[in-house]
Structures are given as C-alpha cells and as structure tokens.
N, C-alpha and C positions, 0 to 999 in steps of 0.2 A: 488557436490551440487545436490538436488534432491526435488523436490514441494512437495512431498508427503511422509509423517510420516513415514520411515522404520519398524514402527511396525506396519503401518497401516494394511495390507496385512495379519499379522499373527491373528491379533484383528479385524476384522471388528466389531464383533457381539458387542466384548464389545464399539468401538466408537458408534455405534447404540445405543445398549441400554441406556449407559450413558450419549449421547449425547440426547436421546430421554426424557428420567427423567428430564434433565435440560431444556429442551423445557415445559417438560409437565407442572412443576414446576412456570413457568415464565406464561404461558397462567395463570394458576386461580391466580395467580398475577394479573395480568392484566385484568381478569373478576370481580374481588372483590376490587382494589384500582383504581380511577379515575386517567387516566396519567395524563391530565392538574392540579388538585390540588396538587400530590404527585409526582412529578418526581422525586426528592433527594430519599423519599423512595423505589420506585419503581427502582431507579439505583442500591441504596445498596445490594437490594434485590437481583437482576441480579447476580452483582459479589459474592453475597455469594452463591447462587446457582449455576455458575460457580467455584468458587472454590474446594465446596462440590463435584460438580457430575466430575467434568474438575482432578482438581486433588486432590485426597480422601485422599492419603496422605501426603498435604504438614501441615506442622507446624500449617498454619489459618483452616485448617479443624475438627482440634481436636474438638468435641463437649463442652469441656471448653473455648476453644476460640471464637465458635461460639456464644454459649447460653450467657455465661459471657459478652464477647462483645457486644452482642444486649443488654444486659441487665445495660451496662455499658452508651452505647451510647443512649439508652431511656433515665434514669435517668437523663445525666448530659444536653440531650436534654430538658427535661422537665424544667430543673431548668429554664437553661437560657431565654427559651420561658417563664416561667412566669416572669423574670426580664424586659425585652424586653416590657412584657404587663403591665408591672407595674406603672404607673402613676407617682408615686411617685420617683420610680429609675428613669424613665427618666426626669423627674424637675430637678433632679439633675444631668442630663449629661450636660455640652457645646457641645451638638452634636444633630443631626435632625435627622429624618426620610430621607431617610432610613442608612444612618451611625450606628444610634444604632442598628439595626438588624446587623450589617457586623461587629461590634465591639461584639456581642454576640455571633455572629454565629461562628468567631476566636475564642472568649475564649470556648465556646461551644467543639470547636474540639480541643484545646489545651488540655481541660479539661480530657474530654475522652480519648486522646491516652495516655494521662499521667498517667490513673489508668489504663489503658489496660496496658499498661508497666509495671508497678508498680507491678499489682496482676496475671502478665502472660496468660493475657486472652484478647489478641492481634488478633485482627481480621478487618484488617482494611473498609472493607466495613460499619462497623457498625457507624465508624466513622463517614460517609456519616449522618446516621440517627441523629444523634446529632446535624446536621448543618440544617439537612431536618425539622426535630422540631424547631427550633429556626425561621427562615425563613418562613416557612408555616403554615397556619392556617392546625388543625388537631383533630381530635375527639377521645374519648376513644375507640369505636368501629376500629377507625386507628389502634390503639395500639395493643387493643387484636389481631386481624389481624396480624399485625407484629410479636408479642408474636405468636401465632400459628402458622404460616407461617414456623418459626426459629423452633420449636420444632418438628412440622411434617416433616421438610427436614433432621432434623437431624437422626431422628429415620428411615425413609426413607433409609438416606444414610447409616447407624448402620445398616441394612439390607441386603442392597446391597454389604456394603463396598468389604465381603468377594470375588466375584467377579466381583469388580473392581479394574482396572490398572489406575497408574498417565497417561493420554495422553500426558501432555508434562512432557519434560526431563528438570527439575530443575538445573541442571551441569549448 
C-alpha cells in the first residue's frame, strides 16, 4: 500500500505542469462565469478540464467527445429550457413549479446521453450542462463562453498532449 502515485517521483514535472493548466484553466473559469448563477456549468466545466489535463488519454478526452459532447449537451439544454419557459407546455403539465423544471431537467439528461451514445461523442461532464441550462436562467454571452472555453482547452490540450502522461491508472 503506498499514499503517493508510484509514478509520482519519476514525473514530478509533468504532475506540475498538468496539474498547473487545470488549475490555470478553472481560475478564468471562474473569473468570467458568476458561481452563484452557474454552478451546474461551472461543475461541468471542472471535470472536463480535469479529465483533459488529469487524464489526456482516457476515451472522454478525445476532442470528438469533448467538442461533440458540449455541443450535444448545449443543444438538448437549450431545447428543454425553452419548454420549461414555455407558457403554453406548461398549461398543459399536471405538475407545478418547480416539478416541471426536474421533469425537464431528467429528460434534458436522458436526452443528451442518449445522442452522446448514439453518435460516440460521449463525454459525460457535458451532460452536467444540459441540466445546468434547463435549471438556470443563462445568457448567449454564457454560451459563447462555454463554446470557447471547450475549444481553447481543447487545442490547449492538442498541444500539450504530446508531453503529457494519464496520472491515474485506468486498470
């Protein structure tokens, strides 16, 4: 048994670095999205920057899973937040405030892991954001943000990848 990573020791440099990108990553996260209104996004966010910088090459890190995914979990967010806001869909629920947001927000993440499966573009943090839109009031400027956020870490990590190690062991 042993507290500390048996590859730690050989890799310092790279848990530094890579540990340092994902710190770096998450502060203008955190300087450009407000945590009280966005935590859902602001969570997803974490663990896709975490899995990116943490481990580069597990399956959700592939830049189709990421970009795809965010791009999956926007959409099917966006829909159900306009259902949710829609006057008319909710006349015709038997259900109240806040019920229809939690019956949205379900199919919202049903929605999305279902084409993320579907079209192999499986990245589960994103899934996060589809509940996080549905749930939260949120602005196109949120969006873009999000959208950029996803493509600057990607290319970031497209970067780096070459010297970067998985820190954990997937076995």
């Amino acid at each position: 048994m042993y507290i500390l990573d048996p590859k730690f020791k050989a890799n310092k440099h790279k848990y530094l670095l890579q540990c340092s990108i994902l710190a770096t990553a998450m502060l203008f996260t955190l300087l450009f999205l407000d945590m009280v209104t966005y935590p859902a996004l602001i969570t997803s966010l974490g663990a896709t920057f975490f899995t990116m910088f943490i481990i580069p090459n597990a399956y959700a890190s592939a830049p189709r899973r990421l970009i795809g995914g965010y791009i999956i979990g926007i959409l099917s967010g966006i829909f159900f937040y306009c259902l949710v806001n829609n006057s008319f869909v909710i006349y015709l629920l038997p259900i109240t405030y806040p019920h229809h947001m939690i019956l949205f927000g379900t199919i919202a993440v049903g929605t999305a892991g279902f084409i993320m499966t579907l079209t192999n573009m499986e990245h589960p943090p994103a899934v996060g954001v589809a509940l996080g839109l549905v749930i939260n009031d949120w602005d196109w400027l949120t969006l873009c943000f999000l959208a950029i956020a996803v493509l600057l870490s990607s290319v970031i990590k497209t970067l780096f990848k070459p010297i970067m190690i998985d820190l954990i062991d997937m076995n």
